[in-house]
N, C-alpha and C positions, 0 to 999 in steps of 0.2 A: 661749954668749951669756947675759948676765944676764937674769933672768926682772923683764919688764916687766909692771905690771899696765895692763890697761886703762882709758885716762882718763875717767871719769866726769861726764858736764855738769855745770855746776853751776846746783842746785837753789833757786828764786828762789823766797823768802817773801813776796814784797809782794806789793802790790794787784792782782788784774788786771782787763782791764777791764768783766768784767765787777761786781765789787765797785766800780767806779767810779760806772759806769751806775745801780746800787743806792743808794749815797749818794746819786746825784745827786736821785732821784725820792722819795728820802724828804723834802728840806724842800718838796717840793712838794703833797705826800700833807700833808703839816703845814699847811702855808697854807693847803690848800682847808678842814680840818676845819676850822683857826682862824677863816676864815670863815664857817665853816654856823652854827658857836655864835656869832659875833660879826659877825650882819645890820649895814649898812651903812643908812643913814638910809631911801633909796630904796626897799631890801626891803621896811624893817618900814612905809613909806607903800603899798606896793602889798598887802602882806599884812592891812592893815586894812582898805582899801580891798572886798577877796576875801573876808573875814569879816565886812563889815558887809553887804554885796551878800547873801552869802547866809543873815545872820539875819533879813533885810526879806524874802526869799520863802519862808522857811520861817515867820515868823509871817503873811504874805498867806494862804498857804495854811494854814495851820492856822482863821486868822477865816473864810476859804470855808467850809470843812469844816463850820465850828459854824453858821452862819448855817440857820434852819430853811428849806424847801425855798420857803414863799411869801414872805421875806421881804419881797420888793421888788415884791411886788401890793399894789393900790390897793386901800384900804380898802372900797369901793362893791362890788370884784369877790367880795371875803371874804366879804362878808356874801349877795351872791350862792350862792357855794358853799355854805358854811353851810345857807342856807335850802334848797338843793339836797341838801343830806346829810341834813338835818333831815326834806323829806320823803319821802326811799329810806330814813328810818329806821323811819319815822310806818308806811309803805306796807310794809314786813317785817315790822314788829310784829303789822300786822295780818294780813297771812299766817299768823302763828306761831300768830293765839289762832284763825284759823279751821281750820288744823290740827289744834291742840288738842283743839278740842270737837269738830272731828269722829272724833280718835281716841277721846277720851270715849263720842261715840254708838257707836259701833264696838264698844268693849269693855264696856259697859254689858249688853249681852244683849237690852235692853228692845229690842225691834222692831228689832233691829241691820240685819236686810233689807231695813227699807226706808229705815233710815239709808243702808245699803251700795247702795243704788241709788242715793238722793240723789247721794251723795257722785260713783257715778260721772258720774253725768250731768254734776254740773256741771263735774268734770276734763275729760270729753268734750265739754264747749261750750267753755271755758279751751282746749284743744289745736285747738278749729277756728277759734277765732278768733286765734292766735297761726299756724296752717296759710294762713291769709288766705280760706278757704273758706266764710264765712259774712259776710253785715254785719255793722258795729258801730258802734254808738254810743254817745257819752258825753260830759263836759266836754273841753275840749281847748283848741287855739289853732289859727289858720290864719294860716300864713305865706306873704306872695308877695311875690314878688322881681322888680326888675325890672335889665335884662340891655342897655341901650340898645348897648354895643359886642358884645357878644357874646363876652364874657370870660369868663363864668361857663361852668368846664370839668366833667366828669364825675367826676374826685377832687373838687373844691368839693362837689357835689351829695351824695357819698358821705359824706364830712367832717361835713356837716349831718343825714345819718339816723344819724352813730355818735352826735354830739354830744346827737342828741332824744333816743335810746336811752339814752346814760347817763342822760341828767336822767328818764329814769322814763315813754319813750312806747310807749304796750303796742299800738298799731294806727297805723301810717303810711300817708298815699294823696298820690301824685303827681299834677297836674293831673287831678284825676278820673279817670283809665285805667289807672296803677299802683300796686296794691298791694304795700306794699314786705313781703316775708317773710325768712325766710333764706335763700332763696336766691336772690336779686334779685341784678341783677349788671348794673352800669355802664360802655358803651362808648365811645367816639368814630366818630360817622360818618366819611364821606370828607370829605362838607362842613364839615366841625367839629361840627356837632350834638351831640347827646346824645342817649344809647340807653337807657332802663332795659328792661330785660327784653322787649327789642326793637320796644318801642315809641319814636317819636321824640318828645323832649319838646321844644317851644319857649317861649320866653319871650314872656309875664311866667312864670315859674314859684308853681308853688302847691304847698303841702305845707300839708297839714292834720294833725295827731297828735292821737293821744287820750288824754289824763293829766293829772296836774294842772295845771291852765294855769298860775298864776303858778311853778310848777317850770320847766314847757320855755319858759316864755316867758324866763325870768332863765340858764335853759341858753344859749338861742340868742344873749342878748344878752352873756358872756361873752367877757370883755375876748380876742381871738386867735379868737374862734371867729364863726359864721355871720356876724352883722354885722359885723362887725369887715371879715372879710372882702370881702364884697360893696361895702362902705360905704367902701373903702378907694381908693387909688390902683390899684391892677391892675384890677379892678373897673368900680368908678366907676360900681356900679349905688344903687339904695336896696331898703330891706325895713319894709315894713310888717306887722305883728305884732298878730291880736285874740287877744284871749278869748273863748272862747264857753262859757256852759252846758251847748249840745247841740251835739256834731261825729258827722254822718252819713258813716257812709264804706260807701259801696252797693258798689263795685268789690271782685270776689274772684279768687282763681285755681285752677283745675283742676288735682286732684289728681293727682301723676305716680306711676306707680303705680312703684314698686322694682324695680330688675333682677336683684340681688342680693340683698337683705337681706330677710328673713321674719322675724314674730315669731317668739318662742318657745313 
């Protein structure tokens, strides 16, 4: 028999399909880029639209930013603070020069012992009367409030000894029976009341402080603060506000003696 070779498929050059499917997605791959570089009317209104949106809150908050911190208080209240800062300046200063010359006497030599007693004594009268454990008097204001609903709560009351504190009040007394110290502390009865250091206080409320009256009196009247409050809709009490040259404040409180802490 003649020697047959084996017939061999034949071997196809053209496309297949997948080289189809590949043309096919390339003018589409093309269209889309040609679109991304060449926005449609609509885009480039919605893209301006999204860049001017967000150069108007980036310059809002940028003018916040800059705006100093009182800008939007009333000229009356400025001048308030002001005079409030002017005198916890006036009132440091003069701390510093009675420091001063007492470290002067001090280191002088001249009779330094009985500068060095001076000196303590008066730290020792300064620390009883900041203890509440002695009377005191001095210039001050008395403020009383009146309470006809019975709105005025134990944070209000609290609010008005931080607000005297800062404007510069160095001895506090509540309707004559509390002595407000450090560690006075403000409750709610069952009945709504109020409790300072567990006496119950009713209204009309009194608070008398002793420091420079026109300071705590321009404190209290601060625009958000004590009047503001009381005087206000939730409220709906009033506050009458003197000056006095002499504020007596007779009520003290008993030294607790430390359970832990000892000098050194």
């Amino acid at each position: 028999m003649p020697d047959t070779e084996p017939t061999r498929p034949p071997q196809t050059t053209g496309p297949g399909p997948a080289d189809g499917a590949r043309r096919a997605a390339e003018p589409r791959r093309t269209g889309i880029m040609r679109d991304f570089f060449r926005p449609g009317r609509g885009q480039l209104v919605v893209g301006a639209a999204l860049f001017l949106t967000a150069f108007i809150v980036v310059i809002t908050l940028q003018s916040q930013a800059s705006q100093p911190e009182f800008a939007n208080v009333r000229q009356a209240d400025l001048i308030q603070l002001l005079d409030n800062v002017t005198s916890e300046t006036r009132r440091l200063e003069d701390q510093v020069r009675e420091l001063e010359s007492a470290r002067s006497e001090l280191q002088s030599g001249v009779d330094s012992d009985k500068a060095a007693r001076q000196e303590a004594a008066r730290r020792i009268e300064q620390a009883e009367i900041l203890a509440g454990t002695v009377p005191a008097t001095g210039p001050g204001i008395r403020i009383q409030i009146s309470d006809p609903d019975r709105a005025v709560t134990a944070a209000l009351l609290l609010d008005a000894i931080e607000e005297l504190r800062d404007a510069g009040a160095e001895v506090i007394e509540l309707n004559d029976s509390v002595r407000v110290v450090m560690r006075t502390f403000f409750t709610t009865a069952d009945d709504g009341g109020i409790v300072a250091d567990g006496v119950t206080l009713t209204a009309p409320f009194t608070i008398e402080a002793i420091g420079d009256p026109a300071t705590l009196e321009a404190g209290a009247r601060f625009r958000g603060g004590l009047v503001s409050e009381i005087e206000g809709e939730r409220v709906g009490g009033s506050v009458q506000i003197t000056q006095l040259d002499q504020v007596s404040i007779d009520t003290t409180v008993e030294v607790v003696e430390n359970q832990f802490a000892r000098p050194r």
